[in-house]
C-alpha positions in Angstrom: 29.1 -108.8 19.2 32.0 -109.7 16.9 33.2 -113.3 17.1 36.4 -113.9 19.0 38.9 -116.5 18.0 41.9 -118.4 19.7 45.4 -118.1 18.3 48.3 -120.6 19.6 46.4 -121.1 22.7 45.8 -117.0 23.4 42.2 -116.1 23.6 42.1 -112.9 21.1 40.1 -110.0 21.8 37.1 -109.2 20.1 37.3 -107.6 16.7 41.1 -109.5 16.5 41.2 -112.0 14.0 43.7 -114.5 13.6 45.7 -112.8 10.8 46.0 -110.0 13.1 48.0 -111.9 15.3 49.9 -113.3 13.2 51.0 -110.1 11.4 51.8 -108.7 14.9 54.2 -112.0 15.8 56.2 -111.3 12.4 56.6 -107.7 13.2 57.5 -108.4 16.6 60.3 -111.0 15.3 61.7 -108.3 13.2 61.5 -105.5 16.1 62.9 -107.3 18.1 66.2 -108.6 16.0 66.3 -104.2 15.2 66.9 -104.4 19.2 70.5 -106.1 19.4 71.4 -105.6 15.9 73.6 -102.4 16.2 75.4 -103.8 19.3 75.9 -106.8 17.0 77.2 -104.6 13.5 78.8 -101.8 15.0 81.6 -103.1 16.0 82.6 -104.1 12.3 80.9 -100.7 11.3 83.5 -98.5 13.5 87.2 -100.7 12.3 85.7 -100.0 8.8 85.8 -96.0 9.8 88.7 -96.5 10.8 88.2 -95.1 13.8 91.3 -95.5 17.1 90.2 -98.8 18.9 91.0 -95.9 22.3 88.1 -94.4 21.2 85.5 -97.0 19.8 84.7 -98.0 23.5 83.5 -94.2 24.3 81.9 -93.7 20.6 79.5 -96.9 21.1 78.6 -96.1 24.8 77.8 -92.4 23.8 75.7 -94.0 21.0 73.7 -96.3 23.0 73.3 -93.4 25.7 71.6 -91.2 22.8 69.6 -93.8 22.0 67.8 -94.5 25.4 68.0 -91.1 25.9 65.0 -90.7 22.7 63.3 -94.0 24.0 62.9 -92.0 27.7 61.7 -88.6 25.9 59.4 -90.0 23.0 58.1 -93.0 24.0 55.1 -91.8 26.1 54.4 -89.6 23.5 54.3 -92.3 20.7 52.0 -94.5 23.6 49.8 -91.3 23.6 49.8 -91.1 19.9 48.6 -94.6 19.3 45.7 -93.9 21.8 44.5 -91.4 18.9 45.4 -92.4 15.7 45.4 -96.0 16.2 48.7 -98.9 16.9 49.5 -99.8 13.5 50.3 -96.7 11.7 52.6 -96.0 14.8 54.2 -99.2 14.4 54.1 -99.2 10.8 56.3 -95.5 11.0 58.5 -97.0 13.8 59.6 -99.9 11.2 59.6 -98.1 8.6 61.6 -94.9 10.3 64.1 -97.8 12.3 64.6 -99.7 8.2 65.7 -95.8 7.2 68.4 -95.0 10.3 69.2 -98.6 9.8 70.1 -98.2 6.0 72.0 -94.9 6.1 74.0 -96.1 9.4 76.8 -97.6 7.2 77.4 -94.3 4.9 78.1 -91.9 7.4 81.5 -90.6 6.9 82.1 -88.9 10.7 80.8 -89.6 14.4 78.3 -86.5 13.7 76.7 -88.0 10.7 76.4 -91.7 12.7 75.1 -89.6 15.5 72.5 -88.3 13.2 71.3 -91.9 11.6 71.1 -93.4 14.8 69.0 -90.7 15.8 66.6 -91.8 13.0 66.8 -95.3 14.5 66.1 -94.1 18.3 63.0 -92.0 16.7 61.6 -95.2 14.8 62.3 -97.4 17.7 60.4 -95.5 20.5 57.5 -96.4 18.6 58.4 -99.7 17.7 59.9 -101.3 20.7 56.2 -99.0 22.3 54.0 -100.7 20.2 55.6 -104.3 20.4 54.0 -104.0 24.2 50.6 -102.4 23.6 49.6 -104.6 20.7 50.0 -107.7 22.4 48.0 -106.5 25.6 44.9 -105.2 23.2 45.4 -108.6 21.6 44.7 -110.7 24.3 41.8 -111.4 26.6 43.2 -110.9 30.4 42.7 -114.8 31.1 45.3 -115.7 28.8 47.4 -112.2 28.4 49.7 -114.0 30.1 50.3 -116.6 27.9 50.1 -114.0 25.2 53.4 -112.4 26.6 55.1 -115.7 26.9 54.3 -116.5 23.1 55.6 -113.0 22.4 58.9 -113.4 24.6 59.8 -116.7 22.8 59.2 -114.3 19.1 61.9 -111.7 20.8 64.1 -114.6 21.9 63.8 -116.1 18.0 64.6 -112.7 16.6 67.8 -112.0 18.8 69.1 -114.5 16.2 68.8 -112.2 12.9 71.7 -110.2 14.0 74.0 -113.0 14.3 73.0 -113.8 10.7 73.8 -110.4 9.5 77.2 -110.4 10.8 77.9 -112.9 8.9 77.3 -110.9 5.6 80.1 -108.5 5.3 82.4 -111.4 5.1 80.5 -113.4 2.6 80.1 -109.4 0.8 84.4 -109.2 1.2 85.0 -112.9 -0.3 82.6 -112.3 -3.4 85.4 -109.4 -4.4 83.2 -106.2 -2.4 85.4 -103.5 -0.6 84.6 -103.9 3.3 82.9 -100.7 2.9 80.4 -101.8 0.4 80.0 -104.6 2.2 78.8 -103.3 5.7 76.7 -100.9 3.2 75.1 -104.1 1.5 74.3 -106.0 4.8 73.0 -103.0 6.6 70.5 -102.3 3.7 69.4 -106.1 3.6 68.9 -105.5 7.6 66.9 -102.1 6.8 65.0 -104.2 3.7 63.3 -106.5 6.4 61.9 -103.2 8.4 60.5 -101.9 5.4 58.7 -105.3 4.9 57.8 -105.3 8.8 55.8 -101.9 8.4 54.3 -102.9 5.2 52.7 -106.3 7.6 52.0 -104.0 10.0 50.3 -100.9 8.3 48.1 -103.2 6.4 47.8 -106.5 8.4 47.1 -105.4 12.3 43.9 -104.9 13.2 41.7 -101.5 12.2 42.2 -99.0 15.2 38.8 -98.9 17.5 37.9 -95.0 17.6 37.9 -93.9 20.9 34.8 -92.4 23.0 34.0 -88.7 22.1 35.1 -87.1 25.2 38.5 -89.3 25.1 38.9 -88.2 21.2 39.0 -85.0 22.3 42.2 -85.4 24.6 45.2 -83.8 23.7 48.5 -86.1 23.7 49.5 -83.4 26.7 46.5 -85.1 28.9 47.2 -88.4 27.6 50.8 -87.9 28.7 49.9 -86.9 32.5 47.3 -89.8 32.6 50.3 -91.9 31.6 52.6 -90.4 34.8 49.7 -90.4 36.3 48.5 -94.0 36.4 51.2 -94.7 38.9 48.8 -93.7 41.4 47.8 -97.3 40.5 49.9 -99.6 42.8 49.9 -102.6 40.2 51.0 -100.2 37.7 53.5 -98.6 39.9 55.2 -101.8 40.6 55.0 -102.5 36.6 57.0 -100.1 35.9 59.7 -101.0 38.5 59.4 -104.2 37.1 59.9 -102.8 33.2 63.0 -101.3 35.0 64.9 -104.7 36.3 63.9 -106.7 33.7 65.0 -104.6 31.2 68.1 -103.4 33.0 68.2 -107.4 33.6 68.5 -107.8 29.6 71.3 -105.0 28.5 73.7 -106.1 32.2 73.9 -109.8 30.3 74.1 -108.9 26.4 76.6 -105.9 27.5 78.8 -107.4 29.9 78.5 -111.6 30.1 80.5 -112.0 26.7 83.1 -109.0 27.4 83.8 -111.0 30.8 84.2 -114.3 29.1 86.2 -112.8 26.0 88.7 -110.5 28.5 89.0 -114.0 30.3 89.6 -116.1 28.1 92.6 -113.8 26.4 93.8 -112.6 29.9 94.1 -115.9 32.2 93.2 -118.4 29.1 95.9 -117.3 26.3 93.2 -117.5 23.7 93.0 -115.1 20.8 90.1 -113.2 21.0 88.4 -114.9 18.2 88.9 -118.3 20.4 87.5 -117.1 23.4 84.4 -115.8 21.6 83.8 -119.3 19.9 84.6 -121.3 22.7 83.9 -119.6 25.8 80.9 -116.8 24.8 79.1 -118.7 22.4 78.6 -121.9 24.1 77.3 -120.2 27.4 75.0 -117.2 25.1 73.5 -120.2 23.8 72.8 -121.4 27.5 71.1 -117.9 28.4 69.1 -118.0 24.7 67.8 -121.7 25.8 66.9 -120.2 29.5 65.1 -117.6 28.0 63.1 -119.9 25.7 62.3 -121.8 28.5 61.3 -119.2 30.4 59.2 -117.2 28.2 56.6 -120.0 27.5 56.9 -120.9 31.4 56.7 -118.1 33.3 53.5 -116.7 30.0 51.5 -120.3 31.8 52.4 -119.5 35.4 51.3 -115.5 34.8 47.2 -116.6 34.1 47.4 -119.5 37.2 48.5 -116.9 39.8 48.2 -113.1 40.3 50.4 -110.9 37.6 51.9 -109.2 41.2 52.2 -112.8 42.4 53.7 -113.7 39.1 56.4 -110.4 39.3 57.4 -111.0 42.7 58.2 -115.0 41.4 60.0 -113.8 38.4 61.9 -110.8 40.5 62.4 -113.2 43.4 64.7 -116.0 41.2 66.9 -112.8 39.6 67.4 -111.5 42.3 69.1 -115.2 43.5 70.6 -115.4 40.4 72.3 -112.2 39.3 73.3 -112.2 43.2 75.3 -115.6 43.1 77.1 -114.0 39.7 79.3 -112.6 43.0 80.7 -116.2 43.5 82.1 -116.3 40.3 85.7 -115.9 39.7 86.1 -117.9 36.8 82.9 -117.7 34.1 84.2 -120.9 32.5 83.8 -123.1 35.4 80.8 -126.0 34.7 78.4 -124.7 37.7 78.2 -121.5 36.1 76.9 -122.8 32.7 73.5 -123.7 34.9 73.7 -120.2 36.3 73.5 -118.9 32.8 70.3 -121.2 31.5 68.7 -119.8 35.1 69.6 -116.2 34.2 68.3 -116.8 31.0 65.2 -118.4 32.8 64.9 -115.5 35.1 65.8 -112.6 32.7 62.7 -113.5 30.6 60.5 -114.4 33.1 60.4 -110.6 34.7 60.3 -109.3 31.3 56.8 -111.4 30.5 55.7 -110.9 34.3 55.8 -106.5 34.1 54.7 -106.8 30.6 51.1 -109.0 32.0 50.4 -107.0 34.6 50.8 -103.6 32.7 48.3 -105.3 30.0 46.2 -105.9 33.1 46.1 -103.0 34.4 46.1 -100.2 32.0 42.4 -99.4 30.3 42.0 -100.2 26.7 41.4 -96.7 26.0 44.5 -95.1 27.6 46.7 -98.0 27.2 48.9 -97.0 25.0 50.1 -93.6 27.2 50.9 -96.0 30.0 52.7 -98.7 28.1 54.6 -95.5 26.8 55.7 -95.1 30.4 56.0 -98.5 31.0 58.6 -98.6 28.2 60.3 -94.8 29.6 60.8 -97.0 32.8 62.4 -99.9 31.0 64.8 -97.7 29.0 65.8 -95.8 32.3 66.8 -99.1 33.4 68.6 -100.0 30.3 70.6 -96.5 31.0 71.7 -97.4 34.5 72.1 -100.8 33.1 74.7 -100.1 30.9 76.2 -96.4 31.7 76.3 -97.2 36.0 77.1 -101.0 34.9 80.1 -100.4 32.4 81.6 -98.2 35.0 80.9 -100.4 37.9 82.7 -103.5 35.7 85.6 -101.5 34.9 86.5 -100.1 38.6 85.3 -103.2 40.9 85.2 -105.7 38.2 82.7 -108.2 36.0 80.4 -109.2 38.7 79.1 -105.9 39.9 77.0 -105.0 37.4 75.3 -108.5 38.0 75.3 -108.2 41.9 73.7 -104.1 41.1 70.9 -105.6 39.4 70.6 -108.8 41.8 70.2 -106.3 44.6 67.3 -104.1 42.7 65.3 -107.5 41.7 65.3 -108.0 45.4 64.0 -104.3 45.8 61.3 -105.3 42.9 60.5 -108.8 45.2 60.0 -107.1 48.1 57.8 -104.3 46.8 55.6 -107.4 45.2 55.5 -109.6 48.6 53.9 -106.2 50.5 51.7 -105.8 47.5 50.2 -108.8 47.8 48.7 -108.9 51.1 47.0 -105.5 50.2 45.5 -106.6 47.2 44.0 -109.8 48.7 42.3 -107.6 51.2 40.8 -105.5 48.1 39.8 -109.0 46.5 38.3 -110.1 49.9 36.1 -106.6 50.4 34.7 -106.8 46.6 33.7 -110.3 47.1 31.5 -109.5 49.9 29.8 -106.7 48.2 
């Protein structure tokens, strides 16, 4: 049997070597800056179109829409995929696909053509953000998987700084004497350079793929798919993928909606310009949610191998659900308590996303896995749909706090579900011990 090794304190799994792990972390770092960096550059992207500010709102929430709207369609298919052909050519051509959308994005001269490019991006990133989950559960042994995820969690929490660090490009671009056109051109294609990079350490630094057995070789991505829908039959894996949904939903309600709050606020009640109230109101309590989640992810990863992974989800569900539910106490975001309601939400935001990623590891067999990641992450971008379609339209009619108070009240669904789980499962635990 091939040696196993140990990797900032995650027990790797056999025929995973050290190296292997780390090229996975610094593709995950990069995947997971891809995730917020449109929301980030578009914005610039659009004035430089010169496209009505009536209609940027609609063009960017049609955009996103698109994009989850791929993720839900392809992304048991590209779990299926790397059940066959292995996880690191499908992550290398999610990288490398994501790096090609992400390059064109900024020469496309009408809303079809940016349609088109970020439909290259959606493509490359249902295998990306796919394979960001799968790799880390076939990296680590089950005693420590979750300790794995909380590692992994505080990479995506590191690399939701690089698009900060691109925007600040097209201004350093503009003073050097570069049109603003060229200048959103040159920073997107520095952002694109560092996916081409990504699939490069991917395609040739992640571990060989392990050939399946003969009769599983044999299955078609069709039967991969239905043992993918159909591993919900599984109860843990069932309430995984409720769990994908919150936490994800959890995610796109703060990065959509927290900021526009505190911006509107600050302008409307405040007097602030607009750039004042994102430097002194947004950034000061996004850094409070970024510091929760840090916290969180390396938490809630030690908590996930002392107690059950259910045990673990119906924790992590439990505190969001008390969190994004007292967001309907707050009438003005600026106010002291709620700075220690953001470092919680960032606590608890993070926590259910490293909780449903542990017990999906758990549960889904090595073989199959990636198929029911795949629907792991179709359950997580349904959430990021309701998240941010139901939410933006929930914010503008009843105001900021419902699309907190929307997701406070599923989380409590999610807690629930866990707390009757758990009793059940014990009782399975019980009878296998006496056999």
């Amino acid at each position: 049997m091939m040696p196993s090794y140990r990797f900032l304190g995650i027990d790797l799994s056999h025929g995973v070597q050290k190296r292997h792990m780390a090229a996975y972390l610094l593709a995950a770092f990069i995947s997971s800056g891809y995730a917020g960096a449109l929301a980030v550059l578009q914005p610039g992207l659009l004035a430089t179109m010169a496209i009505d500010h009536s209609q940027q709102a609609l063009i960017t929430g049609n955009l996103s829409a698109l994009q989850e709207v791929v993720f839900i369609l392809l992304m048991g298919t590209m779990g299926a995929l790397s059940d066959r052909i292995g996880r690191r050519s499908v992550y290398a051509f999610g990288l490398f696909f994501t790096a090609v959308g992400f390059t064109l994005y900024p020469f496309a001269s009408s809303i079809s053509e940016l349609m088109l490019y970020r439909l290259v991006v959606a493509i490359g990133g249902a295998a990306m953000v796919g394979m960001m989950v799968t790799v880390i559960a076939d990296y680590s042994q089950d005693h420590t998987r979750g300790h794995a995820n909380g590692v992994q969690g505080f990479i995506a929490t590191l690399g939701a700084f690089i698009p900060p660090l691109l925007a600040v490009l097209p201004k350093i671009f503009v003073e050097q004497g570069h049109p603003e056109a060229v200048a959103q051109q040159l920073t997107f294609a520095i952002g694109g350079s560092l996916g081409i990079v990504a699939s490069l350490v991917a395609l040739f630094g992640l571990a060989p793929h392990v050939r399946p057995a003969a009769t599983q070789a044999q299955e078609s991505i069709a039967k991969l798919l239905r043992v993918g829908l159909g591993a919900v039959k599984d109860p843990q894996i069932a309430l995984s993928y409720g769990a994908a949904f919150i936490s994800r939903g959890d995610l796109a309600i703060t990065g959509a909606f927290m900021s526009l709050w505190l911006v509107q606020y600050g302008t409307a009640e405040l007097g602030m310009t607009p750039s004042e109230a994102m430097f002194e109101l947004a950034v000061p309590r996004t850094l409070a949610i970024v510091s929760g989640a840090v916290i969180g992810s390396l938490l809630m990863g030690k908590i996930a191998d002392r107690i059950s992974r259910v045990s673990a989800v119906c924790v992590a569900s439990g505190m969001a659900a008390l969190v994004y539910l007292g967001v309907f106490f707050v009438s003005d975001p600026t106010e002291g308590w709620v700075m220690v309601l953001l470092l919680f939400m960032g606590i608890a935001e993070i926590s259910a996303f490293v909780s449903s990623q542990a017990l999906v590891g758990q549960q889904a067999e090595p073989q199959r896995r990636g198929a029911i990641i795949g629907f792991f992450g179709v359950a997580g971008a349904i959430g990021i749909l309701v998240a941010t379609a139901g939410g933006g339209w929930l914010y503008s009619r009843y105001g900021p706090s419902t699309p907190f108070v929307l997701f406070g009240a599923l989380n409590a669904v999610v807690f629930v579900w866990s707390m009757a789980l758990r009793p059940k499962l014990e009782r399975i635990q019980a009878a296998r011990a006496e056999a």
